[in-house]
C-alpha positions, -999 to +999 in steps of 0.1 A: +298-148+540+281-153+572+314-157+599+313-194+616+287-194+648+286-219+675+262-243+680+253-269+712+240-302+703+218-299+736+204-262+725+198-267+687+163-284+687+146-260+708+152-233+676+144-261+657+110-265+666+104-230+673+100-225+640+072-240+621+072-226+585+067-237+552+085-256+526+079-282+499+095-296+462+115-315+440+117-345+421+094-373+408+068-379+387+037-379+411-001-390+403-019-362+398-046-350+425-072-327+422-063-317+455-031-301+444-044-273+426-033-245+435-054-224+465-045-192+461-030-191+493+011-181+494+040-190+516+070-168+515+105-183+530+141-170+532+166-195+543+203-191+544+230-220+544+262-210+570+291-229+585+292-235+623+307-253+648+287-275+664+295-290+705+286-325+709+273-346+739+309-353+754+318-317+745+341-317+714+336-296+688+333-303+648+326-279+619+293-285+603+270-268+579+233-255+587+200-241+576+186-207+593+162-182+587+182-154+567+198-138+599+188-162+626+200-189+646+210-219+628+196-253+639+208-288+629+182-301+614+169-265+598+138-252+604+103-272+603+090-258+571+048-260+570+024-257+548-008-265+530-015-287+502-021-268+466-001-238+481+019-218+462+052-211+481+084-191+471+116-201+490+146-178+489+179-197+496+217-177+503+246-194+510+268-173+536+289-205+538+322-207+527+316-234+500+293-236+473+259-251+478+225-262+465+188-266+478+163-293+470+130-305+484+133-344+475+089-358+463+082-323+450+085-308+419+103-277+402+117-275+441+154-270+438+183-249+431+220-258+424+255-244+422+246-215+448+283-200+451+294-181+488+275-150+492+293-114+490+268-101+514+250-076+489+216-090+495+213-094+457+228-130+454+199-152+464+181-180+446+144-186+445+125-216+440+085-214+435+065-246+432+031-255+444+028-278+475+012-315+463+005-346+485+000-341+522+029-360+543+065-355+551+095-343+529+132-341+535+147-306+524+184-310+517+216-300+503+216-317+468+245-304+454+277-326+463+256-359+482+255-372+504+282-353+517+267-317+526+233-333+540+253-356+563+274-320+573+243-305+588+220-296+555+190-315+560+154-306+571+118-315+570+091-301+551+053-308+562+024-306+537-010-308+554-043-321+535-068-290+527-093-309+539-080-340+568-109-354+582-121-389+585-155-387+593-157-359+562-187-329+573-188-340+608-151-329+614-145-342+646-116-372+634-087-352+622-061-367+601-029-360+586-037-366+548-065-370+522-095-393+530-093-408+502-054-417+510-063-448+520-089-468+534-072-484+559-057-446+572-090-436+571-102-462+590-076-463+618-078-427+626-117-432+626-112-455+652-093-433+673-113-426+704-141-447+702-149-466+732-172-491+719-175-505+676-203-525+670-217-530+710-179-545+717-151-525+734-130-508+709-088-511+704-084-477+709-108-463+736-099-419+746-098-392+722-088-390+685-057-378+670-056-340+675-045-321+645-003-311+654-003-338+676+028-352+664+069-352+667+093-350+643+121-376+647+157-371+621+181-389+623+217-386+616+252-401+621+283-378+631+324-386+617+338-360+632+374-369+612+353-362+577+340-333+594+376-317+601+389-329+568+359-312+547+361-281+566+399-280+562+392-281+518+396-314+512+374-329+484+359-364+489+337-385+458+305-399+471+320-433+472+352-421+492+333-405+517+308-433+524+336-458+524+355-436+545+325-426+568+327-446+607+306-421+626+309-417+663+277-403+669+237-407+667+218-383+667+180-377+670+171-344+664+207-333+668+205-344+707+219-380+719+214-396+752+201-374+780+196-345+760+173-363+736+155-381+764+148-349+784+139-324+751+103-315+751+101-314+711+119-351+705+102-369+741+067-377+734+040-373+760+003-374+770-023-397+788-036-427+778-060-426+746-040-395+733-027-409+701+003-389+689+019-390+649+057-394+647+074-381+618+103-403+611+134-394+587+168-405+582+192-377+565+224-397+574+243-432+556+237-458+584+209-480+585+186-477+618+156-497+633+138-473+659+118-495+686+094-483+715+086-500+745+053-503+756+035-498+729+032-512+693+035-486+663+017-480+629+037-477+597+011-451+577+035-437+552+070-445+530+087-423+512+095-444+474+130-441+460+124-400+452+109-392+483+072-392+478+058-405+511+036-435+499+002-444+518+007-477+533-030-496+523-023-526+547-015-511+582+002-540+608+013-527+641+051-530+643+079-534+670+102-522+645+106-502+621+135-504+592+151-466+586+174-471+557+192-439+547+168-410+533+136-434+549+109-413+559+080-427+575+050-415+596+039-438+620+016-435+647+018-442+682-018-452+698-010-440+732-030-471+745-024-491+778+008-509+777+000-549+774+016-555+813-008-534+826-042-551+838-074-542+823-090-541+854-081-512+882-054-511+902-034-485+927-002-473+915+013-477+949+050-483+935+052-471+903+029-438+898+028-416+867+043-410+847+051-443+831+087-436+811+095-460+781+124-456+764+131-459+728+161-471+709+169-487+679+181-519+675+214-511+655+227-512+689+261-493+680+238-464+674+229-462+713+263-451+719+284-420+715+322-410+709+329-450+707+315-463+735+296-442+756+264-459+765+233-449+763+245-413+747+233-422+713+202-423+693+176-430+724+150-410+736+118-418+758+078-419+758+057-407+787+022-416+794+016-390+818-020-402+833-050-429+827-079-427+801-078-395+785-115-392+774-130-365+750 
């Protein structure tokens, strides 16, 4: 068993995002996709569950659980796990906790392992998953043993699967996207859009460049009771339904940051110029309902995850002020990066407000925007930078 480390709220997602590895699996009965055949290519992991202690925004501390690299830092969320679409991957899962544990990947399949009991440190006591990688999107990786429980705790993570072959404009390869082609017309469409200045001798929506391949920002979300917290790590045993009725969290997090932290993080703060579109990986691993919202700018809903996590390519695409995040949501949506709509077309000098141009956003479960009951805005905010004009190619 792996002794208790520390953790600061305001520190974990810089490990977080430091690490982009691999991960997908579990679940579902999925259409099946020529695409997903395996490639031949492999993707070796070794994660490790532990107990820490984690500091919040106002400084208090409460006794999670996390994911880490066997013998490095533990993040909450874990590790970014990526990889490519028909790989084979091998994950290898300890638990140095002091409870027992499990390990799922919710839309994949053959992805998970249960009943992993507290590790007596001989190195031999490890369970392996091996699965091959199918659908290109977003995944939660969780604790599935004793939920929702554990993956409120700390044990939740996100696992990319990128298309083998994201393009489009198909041979021409200059309009990157995050999935198949053949996805969805409408996807396809959008992100062929993306950086045109002119369609059909008329000025186009979405005038700059086109989405850049890892372009994007991965957004969990999670809700903190640091009473059930205290009483978990002191033995006690909750049912699903006692927890949730029991659960009146205290704090929001995005990417394990609230408030200033969040805003100011590189990895959670989106940035770039005008015409830079940018993907946003949404997830939700806690038990309260959110609706994320941006200012100055309008969002596209391109993916939901159905009822076992298999993200689910949206075929009529609507720009949205809101989104709805109900527990275990995840969507991808993208943000166009376009001119806000109070800006004139035509130029002007930024004599009193100069770049960059901060927008915040904040969901509209307004309880969320707080922190240790009250504290306002120390929740689930962050902000949006447009840090110049047109960004052309």
């Amino acid at each position: 068993m792996r002794r208790r480390e520390f953790l600061r709220y305001g520190g974990a997602f810089a490990a977080f995002t430091a690490v982009s590895t691999s991960f997908p699996s579990f679940s579902a009965a999925q259409t099946t996709d020529p695409a997903d055949a395996p490639t031949g290519e492999e993707a070796d992991f070794d994660l490790e569950i532990v107990d820490v202690d984690v500091e919040l925004i106002d400084g208090s501390v409460v006794p999670m659980y996390a994911f880490a690299h066997a013998g490095k830092t533990p993040t909450i969320p874990g590790p970014i796990l990526r990889v490519k679409q028909g790989d084979t991957v091998r994950i290898d899962i300890r638990n140095s906790s002091s409870r027992s544990h499990g390990f799922q990947i919710l839309g994949q399949d053959n992805a998970s392992a249960s009943g992993l009991d507290p590790s007596d440190g001989d190195g031999e006591d490890k369970a392996r998953i091996e699965f091959v990688a199918t659908k290109p999107g977003t995944y939660f990786y969780v604790d599935g043993d004793n939920m929702p429980i554990n993956r409120v705790l700390g044990l939740h993570g996100a696992l990319i699967v990128e298309p083998k072959n994201g393009f489009a404009d198909g041979a021409a390869k200059k309009k990157p996207m995050p999935y198949a082609p053949a996805s969805s017309a409408s996807i396809k469409s959008l992100f062929g859009a993306l950086g045109e200045a002119a369609i059909g001798g008329k000025p186009a929506r979405f005038p700059g460049k086109a989405w850049q391949a890892g372009r994007e920002y991965i957004w969990i979300f999670n809700q903190i009771d640091p009473v059930l917290c205290r009483r978990v790590a002191a033995g006690e045993n909750f049912s699903a339904s006692d927890f949730q009725e029991q659960f009146h969290p205290r704090y929001f997090t995005i990417n394990g940051l609230c408030g200033l932290d969040s805003a100011h993080d590189k990895a959670t703060c989106p940035t770039g110029n005008t015409g830079e579109p940018a993907l946003l990986r949404t997830m939700n691993a806690g038990l309260a309902t959110h609706s994320p919202h941006i200012h100055g700018n309008h969002v596209f809903v391109l993916t939901q995850s159905n009822a076992n996590g298999v993200p689910v390519y949206q075929q009529d695409l609507f720009e949205h002020d809101v989104w709805l995040m109900p527990p275990m949501m995840v969507k991808d949506v993208l943000l166009p990066f376009t001119a806000p709509p109070d800006i004139p077309p035509a130029p002007w000098r930024m004599s009193q407000e100069k770049y960059p141009l901060r927008y915040p956003m904040h969901c509209h479960n307004e309880i969320s925007q707080t922190s240790a009951g009250g504290s306002y805005p120390m929740g689930l905010v962050t902000d949006w930078h447009i840090d110049g004009p047109l960004a052309t190619s």
